[in-house]
PDBQT receptor file of N, H, CA, C and O in Angstrom, charges set to zero:
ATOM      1  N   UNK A   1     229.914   6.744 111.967  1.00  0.00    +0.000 N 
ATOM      2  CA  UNK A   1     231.131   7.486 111.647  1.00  0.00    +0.000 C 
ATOM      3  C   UNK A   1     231.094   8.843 112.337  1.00  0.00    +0.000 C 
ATOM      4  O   UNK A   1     229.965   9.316 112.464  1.00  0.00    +0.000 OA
ATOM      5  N   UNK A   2     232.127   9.570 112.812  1.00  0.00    +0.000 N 
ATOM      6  H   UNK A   2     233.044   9.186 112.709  1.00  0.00    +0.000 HD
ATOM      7  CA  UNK A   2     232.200  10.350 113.194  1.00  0.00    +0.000 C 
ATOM      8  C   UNK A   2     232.570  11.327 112.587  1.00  0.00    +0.000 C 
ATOM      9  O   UNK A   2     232.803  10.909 111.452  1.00  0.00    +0.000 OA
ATOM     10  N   UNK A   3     232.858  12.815 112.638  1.00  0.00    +0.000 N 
ATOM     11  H   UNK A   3     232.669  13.154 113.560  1.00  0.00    +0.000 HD
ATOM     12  CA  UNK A   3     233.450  13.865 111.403  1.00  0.00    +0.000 C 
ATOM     13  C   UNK A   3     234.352  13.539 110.663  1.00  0.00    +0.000 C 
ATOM     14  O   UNK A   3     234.412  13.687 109.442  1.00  0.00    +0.000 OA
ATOM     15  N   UNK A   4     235.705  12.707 111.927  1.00  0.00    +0.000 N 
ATOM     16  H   UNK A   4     235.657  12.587 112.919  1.00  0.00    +0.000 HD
ATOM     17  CA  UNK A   4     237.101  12.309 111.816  1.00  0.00    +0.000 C 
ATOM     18  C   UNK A   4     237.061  11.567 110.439  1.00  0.00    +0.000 C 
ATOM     19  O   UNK A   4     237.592  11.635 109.330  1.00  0.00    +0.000 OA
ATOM     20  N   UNK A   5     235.852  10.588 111.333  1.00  0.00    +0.000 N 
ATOM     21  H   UNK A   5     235.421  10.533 112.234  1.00  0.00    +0.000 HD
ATOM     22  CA  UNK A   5     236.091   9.558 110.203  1.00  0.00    +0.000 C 
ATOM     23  C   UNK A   5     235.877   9.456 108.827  1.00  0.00    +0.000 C 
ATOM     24  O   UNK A   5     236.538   8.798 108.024  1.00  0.00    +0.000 OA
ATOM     25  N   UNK A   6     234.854  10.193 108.607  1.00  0.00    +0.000 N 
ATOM     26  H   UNK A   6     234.317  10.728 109.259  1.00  0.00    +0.000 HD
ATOM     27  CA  UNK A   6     233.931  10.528 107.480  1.00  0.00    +0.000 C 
ATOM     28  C   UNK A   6     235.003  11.417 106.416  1.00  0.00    +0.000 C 
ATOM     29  O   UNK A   6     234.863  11.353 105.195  1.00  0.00    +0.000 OA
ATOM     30  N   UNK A   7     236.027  12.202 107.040  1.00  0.00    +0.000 N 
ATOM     31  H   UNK A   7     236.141  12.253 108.032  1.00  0.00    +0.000 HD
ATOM     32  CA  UNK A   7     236.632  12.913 106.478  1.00  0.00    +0.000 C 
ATOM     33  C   UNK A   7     238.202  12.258 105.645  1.00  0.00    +0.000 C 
ATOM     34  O   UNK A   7     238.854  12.592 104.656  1.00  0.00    +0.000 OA
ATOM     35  N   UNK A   8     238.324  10.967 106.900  1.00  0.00    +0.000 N 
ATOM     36  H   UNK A   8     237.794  10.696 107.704  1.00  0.00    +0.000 HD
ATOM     37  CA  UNK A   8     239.411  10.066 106.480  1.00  0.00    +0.000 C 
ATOM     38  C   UNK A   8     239.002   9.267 105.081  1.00  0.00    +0.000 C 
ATOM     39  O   UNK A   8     239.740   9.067 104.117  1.00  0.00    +0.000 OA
ATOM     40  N   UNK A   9     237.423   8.811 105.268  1.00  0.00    +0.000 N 
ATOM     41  H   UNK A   9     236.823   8.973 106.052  1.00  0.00    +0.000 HD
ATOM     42  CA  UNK A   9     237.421   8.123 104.416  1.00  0.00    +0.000 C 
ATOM     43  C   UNK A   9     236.896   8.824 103.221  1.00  0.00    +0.000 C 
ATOM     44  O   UNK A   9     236.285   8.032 102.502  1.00  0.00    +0.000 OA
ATOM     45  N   UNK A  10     236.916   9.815 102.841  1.00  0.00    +0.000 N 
ATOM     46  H   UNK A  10     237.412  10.458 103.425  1.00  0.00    +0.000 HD
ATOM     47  CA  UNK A  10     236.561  10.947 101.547  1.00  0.00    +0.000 C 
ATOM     48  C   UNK A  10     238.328  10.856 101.182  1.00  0.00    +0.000 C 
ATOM     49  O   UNK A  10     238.812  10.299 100.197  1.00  0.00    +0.000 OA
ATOM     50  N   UNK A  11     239.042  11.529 102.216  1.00  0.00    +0.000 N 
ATOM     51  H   UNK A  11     238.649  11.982 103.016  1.00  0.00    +0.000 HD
ATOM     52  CA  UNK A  11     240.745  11.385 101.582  1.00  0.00    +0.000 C 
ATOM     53  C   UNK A  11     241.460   9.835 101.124  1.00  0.00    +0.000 C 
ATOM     54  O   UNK A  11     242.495   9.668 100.478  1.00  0.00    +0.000 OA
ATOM     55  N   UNK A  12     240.458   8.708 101.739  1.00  0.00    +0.000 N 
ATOM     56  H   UNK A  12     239.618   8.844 102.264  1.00  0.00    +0.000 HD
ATOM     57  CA  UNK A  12     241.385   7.601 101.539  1.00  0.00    +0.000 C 
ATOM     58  C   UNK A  12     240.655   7.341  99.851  1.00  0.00    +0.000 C 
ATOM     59  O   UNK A  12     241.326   6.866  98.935  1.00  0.00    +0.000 OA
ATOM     60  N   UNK A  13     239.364   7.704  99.713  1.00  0.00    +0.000 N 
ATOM     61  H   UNK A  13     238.819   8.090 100.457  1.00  0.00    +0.000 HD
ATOM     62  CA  UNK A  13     238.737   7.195  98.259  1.00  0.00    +0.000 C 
ATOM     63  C   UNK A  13     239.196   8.428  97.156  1.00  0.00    +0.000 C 
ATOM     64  O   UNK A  13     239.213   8.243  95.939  1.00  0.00    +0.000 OA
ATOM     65  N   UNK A  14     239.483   9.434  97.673  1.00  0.00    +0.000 N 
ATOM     66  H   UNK A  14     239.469   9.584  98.661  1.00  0.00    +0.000 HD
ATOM     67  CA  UNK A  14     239.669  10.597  96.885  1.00  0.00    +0.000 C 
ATOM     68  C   UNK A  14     238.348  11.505  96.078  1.00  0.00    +0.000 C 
ATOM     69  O   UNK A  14     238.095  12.070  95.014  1.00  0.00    +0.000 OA
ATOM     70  N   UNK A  15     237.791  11.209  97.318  1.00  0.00    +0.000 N 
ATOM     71  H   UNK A  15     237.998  10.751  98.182  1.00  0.00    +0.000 HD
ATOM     72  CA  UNK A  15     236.272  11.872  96.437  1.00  0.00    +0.000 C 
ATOM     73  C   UNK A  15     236.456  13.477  96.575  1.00  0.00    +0.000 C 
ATOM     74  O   UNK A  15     237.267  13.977  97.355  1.00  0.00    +0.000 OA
ATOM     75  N   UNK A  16     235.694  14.143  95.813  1.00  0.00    +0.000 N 
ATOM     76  H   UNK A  16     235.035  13.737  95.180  1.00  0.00    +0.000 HD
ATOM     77  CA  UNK A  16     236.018  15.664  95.635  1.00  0.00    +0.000 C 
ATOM     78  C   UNK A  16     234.538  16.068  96.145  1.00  0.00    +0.000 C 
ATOM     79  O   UNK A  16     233.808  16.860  95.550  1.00  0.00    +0.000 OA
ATOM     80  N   UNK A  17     234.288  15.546  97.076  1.00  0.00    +0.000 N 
ATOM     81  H   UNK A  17     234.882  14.902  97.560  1.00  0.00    +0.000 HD
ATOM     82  CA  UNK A  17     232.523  16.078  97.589  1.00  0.00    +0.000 C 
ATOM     83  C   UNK A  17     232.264  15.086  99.335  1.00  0.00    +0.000 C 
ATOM     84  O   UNK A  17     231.756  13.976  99.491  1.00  0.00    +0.000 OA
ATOM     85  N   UNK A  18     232.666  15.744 100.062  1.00  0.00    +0.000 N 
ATOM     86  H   UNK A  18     233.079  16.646  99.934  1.00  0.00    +0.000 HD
ATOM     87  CA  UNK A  18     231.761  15.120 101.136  1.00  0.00    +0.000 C 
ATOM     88  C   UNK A  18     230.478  15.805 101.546  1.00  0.00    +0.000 C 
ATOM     89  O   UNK A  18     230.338  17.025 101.628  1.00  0.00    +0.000 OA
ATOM     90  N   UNK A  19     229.694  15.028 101.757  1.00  0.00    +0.000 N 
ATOM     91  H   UNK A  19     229.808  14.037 101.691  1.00  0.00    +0.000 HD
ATOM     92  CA  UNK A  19     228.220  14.704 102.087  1.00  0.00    +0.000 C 
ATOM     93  C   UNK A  19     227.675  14.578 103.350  1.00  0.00    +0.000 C 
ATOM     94  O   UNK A  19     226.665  13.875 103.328  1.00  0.00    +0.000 OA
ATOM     95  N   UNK A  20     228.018  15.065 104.617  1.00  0.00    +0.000 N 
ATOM     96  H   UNK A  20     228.839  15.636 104.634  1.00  0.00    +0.000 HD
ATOM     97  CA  UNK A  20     227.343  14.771 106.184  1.00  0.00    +0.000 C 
ATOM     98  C   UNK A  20     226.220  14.289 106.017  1.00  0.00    +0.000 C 
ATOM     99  O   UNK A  20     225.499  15.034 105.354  1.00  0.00    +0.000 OA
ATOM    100  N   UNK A  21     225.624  13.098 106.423  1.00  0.00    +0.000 N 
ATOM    101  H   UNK A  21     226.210  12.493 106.962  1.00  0.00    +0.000 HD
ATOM    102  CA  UNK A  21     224.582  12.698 105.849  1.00  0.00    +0.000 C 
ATOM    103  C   UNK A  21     224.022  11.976 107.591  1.00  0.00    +0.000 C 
ATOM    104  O   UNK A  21     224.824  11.926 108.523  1.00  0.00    +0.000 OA
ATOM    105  N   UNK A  22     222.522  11.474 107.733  1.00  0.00    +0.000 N 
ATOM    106  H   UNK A  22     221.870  11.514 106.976  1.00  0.00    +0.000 HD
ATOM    107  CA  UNK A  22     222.753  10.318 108.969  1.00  0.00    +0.000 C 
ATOM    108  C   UNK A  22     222.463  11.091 110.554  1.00  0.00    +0.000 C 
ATOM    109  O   UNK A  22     222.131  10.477 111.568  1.00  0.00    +0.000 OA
ATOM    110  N   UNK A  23     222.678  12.532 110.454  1.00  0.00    +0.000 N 
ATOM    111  H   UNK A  23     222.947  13.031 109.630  1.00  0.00    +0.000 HD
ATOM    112  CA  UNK A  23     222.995  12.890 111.385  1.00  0.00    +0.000 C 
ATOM    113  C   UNK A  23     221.711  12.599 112.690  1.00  0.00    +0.000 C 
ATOM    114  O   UNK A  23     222.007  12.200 113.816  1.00  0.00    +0.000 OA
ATOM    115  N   UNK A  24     220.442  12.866 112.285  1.00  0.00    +0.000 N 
ATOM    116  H   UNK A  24     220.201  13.190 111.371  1.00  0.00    +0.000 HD
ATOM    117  CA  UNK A  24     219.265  12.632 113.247  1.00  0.00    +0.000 C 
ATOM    118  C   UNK A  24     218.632  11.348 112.999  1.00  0.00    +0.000 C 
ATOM    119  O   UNK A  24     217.463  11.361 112.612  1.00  0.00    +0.000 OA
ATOM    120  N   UNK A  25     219.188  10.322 113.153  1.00  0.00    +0.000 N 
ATOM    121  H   UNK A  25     220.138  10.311 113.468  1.00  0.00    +0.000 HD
ATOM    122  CA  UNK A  25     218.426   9.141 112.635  1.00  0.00    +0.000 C 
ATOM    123  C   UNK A  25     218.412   8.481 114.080  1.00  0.00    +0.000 C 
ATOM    124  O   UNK A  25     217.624   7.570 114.334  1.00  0.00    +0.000 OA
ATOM    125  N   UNK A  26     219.351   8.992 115.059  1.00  0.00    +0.000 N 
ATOM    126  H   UNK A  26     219.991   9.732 114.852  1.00  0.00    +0.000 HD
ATOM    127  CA  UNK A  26     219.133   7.970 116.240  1.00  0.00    +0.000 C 
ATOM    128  C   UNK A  26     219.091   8.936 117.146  1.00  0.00    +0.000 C 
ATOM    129  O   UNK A  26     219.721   9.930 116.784  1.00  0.00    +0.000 OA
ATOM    130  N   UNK A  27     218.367   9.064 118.646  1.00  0.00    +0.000 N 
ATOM    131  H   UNK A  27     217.855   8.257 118.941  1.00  0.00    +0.000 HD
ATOM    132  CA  UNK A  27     218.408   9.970 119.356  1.00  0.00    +0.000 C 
ATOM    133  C   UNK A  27     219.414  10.603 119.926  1.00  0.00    +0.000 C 
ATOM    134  O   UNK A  27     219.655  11.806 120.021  1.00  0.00    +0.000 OA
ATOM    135  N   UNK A  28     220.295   9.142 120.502  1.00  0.00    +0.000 N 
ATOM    136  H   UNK A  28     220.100   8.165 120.424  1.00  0.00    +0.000 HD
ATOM    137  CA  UNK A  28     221.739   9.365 120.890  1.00  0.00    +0.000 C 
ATOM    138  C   UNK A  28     223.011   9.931 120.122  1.00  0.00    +0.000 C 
ATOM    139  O   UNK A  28     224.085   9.947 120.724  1.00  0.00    +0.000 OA
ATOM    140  N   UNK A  29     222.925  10.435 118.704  1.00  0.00    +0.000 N 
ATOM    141  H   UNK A  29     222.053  10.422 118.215  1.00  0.00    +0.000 HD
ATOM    142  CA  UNK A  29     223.242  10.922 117.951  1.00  0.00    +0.000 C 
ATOM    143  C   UNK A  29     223.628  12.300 117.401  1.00  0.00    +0.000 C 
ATOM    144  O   UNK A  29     223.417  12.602 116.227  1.00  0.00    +0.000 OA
ATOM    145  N   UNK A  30     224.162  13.072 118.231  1.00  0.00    +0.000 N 
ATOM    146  H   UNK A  30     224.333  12.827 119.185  1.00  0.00    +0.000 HD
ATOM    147  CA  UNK A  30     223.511  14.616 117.690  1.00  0.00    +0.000 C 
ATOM    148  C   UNK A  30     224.813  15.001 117.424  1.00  0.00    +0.000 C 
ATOM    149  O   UNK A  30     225.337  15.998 117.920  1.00  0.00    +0.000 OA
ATOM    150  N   UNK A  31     225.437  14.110 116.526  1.00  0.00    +0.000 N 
ATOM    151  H   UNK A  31     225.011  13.300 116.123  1.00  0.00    +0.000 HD
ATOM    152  CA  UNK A  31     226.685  15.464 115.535  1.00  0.00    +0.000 C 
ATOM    153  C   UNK A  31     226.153  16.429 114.836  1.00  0.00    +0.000 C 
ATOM    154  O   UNK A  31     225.105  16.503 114.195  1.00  0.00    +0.000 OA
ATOM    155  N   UNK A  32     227.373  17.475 115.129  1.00  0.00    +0.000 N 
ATOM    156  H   UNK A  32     228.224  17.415 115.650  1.00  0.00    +0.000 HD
ATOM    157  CA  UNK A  32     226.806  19.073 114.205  1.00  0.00    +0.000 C 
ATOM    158  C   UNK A  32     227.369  18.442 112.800  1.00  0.00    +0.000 C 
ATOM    159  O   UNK A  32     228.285  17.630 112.934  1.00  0.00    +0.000 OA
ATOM    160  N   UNK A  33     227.020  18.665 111.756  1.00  0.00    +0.000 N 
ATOM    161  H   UNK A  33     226.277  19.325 111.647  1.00  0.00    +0.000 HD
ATOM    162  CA  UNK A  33     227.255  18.276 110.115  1.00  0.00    +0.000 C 
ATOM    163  C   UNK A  33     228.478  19.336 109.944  1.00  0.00    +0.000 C 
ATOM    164  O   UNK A  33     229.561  19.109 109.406  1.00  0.00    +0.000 OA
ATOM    165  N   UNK A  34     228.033  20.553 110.537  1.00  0.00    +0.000 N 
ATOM    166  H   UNK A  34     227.153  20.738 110.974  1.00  0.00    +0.000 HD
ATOM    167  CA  UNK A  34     229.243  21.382 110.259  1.00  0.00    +0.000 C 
ATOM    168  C   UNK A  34     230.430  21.024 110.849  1.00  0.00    +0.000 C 
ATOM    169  O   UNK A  34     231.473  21.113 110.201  1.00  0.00    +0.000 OA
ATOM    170  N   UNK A  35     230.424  20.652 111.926  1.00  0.00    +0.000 N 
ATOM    171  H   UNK A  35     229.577  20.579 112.451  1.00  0.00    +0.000 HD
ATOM    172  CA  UNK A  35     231.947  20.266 112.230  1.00  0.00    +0.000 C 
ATOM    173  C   UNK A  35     232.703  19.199 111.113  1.00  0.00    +0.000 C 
ATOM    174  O   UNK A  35     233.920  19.047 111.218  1.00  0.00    +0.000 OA
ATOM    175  N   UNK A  36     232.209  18.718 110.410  1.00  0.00    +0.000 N 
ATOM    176  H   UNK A  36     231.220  18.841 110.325  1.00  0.00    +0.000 HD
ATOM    177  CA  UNK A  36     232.712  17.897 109.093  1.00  0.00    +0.000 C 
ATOM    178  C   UNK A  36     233.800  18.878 108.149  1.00  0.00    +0.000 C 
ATOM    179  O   UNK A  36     234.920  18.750 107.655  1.00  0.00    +0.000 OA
ATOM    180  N   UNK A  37     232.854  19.809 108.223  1.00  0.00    +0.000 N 
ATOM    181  H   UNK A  37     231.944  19.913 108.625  1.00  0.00    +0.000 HD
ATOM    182  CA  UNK A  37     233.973  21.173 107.117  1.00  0.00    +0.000 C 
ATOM    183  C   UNK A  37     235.084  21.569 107.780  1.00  0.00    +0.000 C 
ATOM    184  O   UNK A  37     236.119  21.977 107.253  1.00  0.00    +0.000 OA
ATOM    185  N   UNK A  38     234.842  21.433 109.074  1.00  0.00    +0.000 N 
ATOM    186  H   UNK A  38     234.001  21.101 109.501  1.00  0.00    +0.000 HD
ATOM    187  CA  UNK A  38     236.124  21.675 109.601  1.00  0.00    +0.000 C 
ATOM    188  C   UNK A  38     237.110  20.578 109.526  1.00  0.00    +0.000 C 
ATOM    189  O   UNK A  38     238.226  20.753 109.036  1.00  0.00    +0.000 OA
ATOM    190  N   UNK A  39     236.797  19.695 109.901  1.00  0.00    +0.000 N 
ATOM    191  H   UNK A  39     235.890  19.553 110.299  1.00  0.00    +0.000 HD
ATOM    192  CA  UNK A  39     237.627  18.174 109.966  1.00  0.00    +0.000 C 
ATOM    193  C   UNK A  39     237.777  18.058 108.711  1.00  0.00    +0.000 C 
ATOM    194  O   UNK A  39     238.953  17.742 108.530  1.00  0.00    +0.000 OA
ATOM    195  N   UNK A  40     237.163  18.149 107.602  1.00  0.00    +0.000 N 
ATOM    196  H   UNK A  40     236.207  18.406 107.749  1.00  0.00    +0.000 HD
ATOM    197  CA  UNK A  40     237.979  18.064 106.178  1.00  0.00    +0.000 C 
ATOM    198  C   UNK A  40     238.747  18.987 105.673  1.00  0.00    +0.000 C 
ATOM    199  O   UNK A  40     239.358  18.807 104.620  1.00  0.00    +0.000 OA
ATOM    200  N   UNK A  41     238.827  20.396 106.558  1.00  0.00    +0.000 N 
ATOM    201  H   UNK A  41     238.330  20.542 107.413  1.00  0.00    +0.000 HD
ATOM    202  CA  UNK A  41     240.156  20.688 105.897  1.00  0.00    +0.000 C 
ATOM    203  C   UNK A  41     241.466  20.125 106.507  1.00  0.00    +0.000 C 
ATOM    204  O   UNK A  41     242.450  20.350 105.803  1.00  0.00    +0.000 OA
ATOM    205  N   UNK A  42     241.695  19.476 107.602  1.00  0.00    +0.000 N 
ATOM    206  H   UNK A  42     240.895  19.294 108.174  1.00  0.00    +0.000 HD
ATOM    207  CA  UNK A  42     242.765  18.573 108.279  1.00  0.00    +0.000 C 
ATOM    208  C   UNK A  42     243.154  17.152 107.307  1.00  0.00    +0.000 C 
ATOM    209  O   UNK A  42     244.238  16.607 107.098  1.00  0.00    +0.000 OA
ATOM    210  N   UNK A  43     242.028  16.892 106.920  1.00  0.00    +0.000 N 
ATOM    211  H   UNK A  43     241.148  17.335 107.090  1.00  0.00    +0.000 HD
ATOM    212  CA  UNK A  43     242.028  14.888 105.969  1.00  0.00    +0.000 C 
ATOM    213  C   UNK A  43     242.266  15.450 104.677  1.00  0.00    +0.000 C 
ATOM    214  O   UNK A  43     243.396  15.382 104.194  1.00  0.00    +0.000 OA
ATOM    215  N   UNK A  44     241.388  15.961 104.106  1.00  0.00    +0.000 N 
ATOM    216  H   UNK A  44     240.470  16.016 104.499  1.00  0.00    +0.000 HD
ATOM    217  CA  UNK A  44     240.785  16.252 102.938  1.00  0.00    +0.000 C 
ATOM    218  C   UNK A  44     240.257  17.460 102.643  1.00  0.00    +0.000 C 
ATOM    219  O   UNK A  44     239.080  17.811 102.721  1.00  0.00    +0.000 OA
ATOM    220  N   UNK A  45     241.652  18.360 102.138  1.00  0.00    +0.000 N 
ATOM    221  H   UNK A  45     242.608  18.075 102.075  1.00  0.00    +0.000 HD
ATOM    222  CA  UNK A  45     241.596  20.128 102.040  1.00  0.00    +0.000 C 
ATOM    223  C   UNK A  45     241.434  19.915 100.857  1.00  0.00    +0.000 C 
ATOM    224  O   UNK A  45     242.129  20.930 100.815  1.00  0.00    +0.000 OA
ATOM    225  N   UNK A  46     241.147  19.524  99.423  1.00  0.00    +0.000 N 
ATOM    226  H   UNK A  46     240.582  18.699  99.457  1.00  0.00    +0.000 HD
ATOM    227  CA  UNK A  46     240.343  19.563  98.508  1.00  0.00    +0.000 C 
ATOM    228  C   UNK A  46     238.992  19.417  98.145  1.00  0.00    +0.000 C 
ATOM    229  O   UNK A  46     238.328  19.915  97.236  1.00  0.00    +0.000 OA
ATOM    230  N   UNK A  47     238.605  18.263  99.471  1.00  0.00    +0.000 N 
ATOM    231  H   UNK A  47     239.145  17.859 100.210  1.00  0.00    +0.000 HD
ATOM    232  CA  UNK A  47     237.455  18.450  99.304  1.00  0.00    +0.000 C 
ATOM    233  C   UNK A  47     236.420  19.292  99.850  1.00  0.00    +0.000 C 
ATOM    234  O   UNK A  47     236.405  19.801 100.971  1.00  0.00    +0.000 OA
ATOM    235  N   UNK A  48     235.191  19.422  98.549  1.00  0.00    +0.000 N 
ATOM    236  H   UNK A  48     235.204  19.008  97.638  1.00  0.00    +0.000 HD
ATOM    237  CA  UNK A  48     233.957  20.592  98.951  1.00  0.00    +0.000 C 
ATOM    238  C   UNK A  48     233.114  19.744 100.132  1.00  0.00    +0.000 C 
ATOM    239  O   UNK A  48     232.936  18.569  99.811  1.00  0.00    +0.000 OA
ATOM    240  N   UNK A  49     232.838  19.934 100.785  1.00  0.00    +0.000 N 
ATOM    241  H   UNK A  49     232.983  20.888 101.045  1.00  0.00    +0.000 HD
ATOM    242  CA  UNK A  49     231.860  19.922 102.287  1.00  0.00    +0.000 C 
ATOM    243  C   UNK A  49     230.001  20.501 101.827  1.00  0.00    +0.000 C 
ATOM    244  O   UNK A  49     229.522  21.628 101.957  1.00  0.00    +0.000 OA
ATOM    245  N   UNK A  50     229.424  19.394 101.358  1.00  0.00    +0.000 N 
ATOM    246  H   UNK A  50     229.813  18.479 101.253  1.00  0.00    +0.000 HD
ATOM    247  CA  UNK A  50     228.222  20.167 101.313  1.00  0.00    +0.000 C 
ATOM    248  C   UNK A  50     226.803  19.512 102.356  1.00  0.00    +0.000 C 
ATOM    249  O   UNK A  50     226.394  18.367 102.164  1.00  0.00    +0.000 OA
ATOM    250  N   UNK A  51     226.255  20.316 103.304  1.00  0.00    +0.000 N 
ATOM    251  H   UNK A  51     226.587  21.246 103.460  1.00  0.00    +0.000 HD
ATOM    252  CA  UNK A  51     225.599  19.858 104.138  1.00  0.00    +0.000 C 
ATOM    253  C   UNK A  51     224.224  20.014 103.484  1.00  0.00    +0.000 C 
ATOM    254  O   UNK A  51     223.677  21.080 103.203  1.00  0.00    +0.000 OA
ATOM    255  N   UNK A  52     223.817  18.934 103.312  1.00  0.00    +0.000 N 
ATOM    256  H   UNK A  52     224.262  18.068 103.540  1.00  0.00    +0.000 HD
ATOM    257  CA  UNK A  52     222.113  18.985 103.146  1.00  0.00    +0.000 C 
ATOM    258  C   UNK A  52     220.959  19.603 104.166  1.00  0.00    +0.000 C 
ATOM    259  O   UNK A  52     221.001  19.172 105.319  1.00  0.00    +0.000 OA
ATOM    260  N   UNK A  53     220.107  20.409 103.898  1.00  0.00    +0.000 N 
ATOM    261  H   UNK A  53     220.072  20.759 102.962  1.00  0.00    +0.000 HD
ATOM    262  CA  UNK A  53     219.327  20.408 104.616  1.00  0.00    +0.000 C 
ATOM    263  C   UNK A  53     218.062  19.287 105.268  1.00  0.00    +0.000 C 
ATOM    264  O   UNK A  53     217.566  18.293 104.739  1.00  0.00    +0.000 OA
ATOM    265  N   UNK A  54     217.924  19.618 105.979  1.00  0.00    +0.000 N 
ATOM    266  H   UNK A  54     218.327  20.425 106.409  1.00  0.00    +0.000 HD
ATOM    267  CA  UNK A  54     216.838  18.066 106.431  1.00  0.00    +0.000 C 
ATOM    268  C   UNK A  54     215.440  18.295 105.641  1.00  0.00    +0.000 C 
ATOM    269  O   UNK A  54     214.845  19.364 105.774  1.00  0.00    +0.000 OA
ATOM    270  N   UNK A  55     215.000  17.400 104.925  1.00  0.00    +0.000 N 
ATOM    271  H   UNK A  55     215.483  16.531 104.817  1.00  0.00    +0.000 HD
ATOM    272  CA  UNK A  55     214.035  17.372 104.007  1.00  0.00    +0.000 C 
ATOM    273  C   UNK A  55     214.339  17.932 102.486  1.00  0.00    +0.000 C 
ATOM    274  O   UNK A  55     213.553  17.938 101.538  1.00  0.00    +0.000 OA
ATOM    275  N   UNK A  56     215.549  18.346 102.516  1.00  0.00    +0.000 N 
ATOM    276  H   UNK A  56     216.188  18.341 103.286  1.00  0.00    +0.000 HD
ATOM    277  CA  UNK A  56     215.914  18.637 100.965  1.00  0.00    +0.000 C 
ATOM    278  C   UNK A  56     216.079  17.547 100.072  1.00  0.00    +0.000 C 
ATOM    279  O   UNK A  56     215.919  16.343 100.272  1.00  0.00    +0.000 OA
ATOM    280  N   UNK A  57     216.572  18.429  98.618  1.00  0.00    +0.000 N 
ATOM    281  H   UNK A  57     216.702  19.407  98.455  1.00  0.00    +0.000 HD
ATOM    282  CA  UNK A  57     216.739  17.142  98.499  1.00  0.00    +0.000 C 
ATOM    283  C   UNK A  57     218.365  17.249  97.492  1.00  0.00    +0.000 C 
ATOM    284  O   UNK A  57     219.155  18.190  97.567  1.00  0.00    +0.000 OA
ATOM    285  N   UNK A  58     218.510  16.123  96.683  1.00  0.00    +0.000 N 
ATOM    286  H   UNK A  58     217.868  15.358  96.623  1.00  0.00    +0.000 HD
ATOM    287  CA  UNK A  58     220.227  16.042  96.879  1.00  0.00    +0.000 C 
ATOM    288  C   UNK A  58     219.986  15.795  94.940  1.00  0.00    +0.000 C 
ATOM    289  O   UNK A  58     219.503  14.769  94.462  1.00  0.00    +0.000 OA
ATOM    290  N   UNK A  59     220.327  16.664  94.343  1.00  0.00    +0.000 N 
ATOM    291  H   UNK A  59     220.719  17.498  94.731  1.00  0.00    +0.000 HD
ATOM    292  CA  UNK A  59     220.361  16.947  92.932  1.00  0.00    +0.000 C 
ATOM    293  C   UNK A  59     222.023  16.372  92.507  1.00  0.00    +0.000 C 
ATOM    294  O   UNK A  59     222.951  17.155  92.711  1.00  0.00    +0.000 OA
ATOM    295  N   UNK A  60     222.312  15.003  91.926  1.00  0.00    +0.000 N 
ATOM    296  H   UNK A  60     221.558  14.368  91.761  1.00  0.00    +0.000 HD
ATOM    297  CA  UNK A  60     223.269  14.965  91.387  1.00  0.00    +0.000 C 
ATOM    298  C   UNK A  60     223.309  15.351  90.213  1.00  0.00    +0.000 C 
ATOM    299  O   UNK A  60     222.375  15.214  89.423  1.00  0.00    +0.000 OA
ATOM    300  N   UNK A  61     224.504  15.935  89.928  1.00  0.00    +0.000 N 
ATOM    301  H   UNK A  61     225.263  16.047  90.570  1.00  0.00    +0.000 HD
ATOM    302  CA  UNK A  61     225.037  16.349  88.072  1.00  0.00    +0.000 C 
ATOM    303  C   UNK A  61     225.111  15.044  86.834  1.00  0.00    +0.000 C 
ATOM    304  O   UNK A  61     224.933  15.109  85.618  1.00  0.00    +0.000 OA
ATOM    305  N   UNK A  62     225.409  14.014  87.620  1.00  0.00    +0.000 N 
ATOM    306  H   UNK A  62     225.554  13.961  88.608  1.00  0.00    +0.000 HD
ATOM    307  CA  UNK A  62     225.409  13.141  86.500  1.00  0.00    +0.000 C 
ATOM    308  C   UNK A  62     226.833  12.612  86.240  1.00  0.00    +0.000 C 
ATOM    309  O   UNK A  62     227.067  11.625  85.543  1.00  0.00    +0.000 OA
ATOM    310  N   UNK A  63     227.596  13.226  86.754  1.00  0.00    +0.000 N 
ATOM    311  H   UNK A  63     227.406  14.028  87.321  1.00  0.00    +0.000 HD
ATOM    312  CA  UNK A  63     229.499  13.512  86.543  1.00  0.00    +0.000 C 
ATOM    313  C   UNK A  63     229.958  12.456  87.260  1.00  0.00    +0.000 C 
ATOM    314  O   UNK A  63     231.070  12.611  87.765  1.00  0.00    +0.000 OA
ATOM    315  N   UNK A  64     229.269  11.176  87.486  1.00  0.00    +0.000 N 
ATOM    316  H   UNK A  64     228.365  11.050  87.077  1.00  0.00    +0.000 HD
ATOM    317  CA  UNK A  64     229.958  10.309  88.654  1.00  0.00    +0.000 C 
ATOM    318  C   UNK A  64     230.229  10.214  89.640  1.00  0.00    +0.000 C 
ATOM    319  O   UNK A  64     229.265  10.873  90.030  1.00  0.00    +0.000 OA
ATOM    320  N   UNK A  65     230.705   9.974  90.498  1.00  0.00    +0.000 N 
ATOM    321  H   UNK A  65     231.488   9.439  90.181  1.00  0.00    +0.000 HD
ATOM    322  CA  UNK A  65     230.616   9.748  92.406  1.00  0.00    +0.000 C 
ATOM    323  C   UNK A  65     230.899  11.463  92.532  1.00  0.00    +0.000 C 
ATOM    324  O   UNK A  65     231.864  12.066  92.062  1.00  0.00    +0.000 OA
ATOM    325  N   UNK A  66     230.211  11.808  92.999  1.00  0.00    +0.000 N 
ATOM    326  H   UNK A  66     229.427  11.318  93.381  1.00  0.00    +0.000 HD
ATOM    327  CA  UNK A  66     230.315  13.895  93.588  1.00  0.00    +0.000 C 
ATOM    328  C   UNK A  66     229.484  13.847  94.536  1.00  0.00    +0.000 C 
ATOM    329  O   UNK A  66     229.225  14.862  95.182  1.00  0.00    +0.000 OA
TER     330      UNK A  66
């Protein structure tokens, strides 16, 4: 997926949290995560944009798909 896409499909499910996730897994690969925050305010201007750091780790609330 690309930013575009990633951002289409947060507005088509209605999630209130995108996640850039994936980004260094293949060499040929090198999307910036941040360009996602940008492309979701075009798809999906409600949703929060949160980029993980690499080796962090990802604390859900418990509140259901976020």
């Amino acid at each position: 997926m690309t930013e575009a896409d990633a951002a289409r499909a947060a507005r088509d499910v209605g999630a209130h949290t995108l996640v850039p996730m994936h980004r260094d897994l293949w060499r040929a690969f090198h999307l910036d995560p941040r360009r996602a925050r940008t492309v979701a305010r075009w798809y999906c201007p409600d949703a929060v944009v949160k980029i993980p750091k690499v080796g962090g780790k990802r604390v859900s609330s418990g509140r259901g798909a976020e």
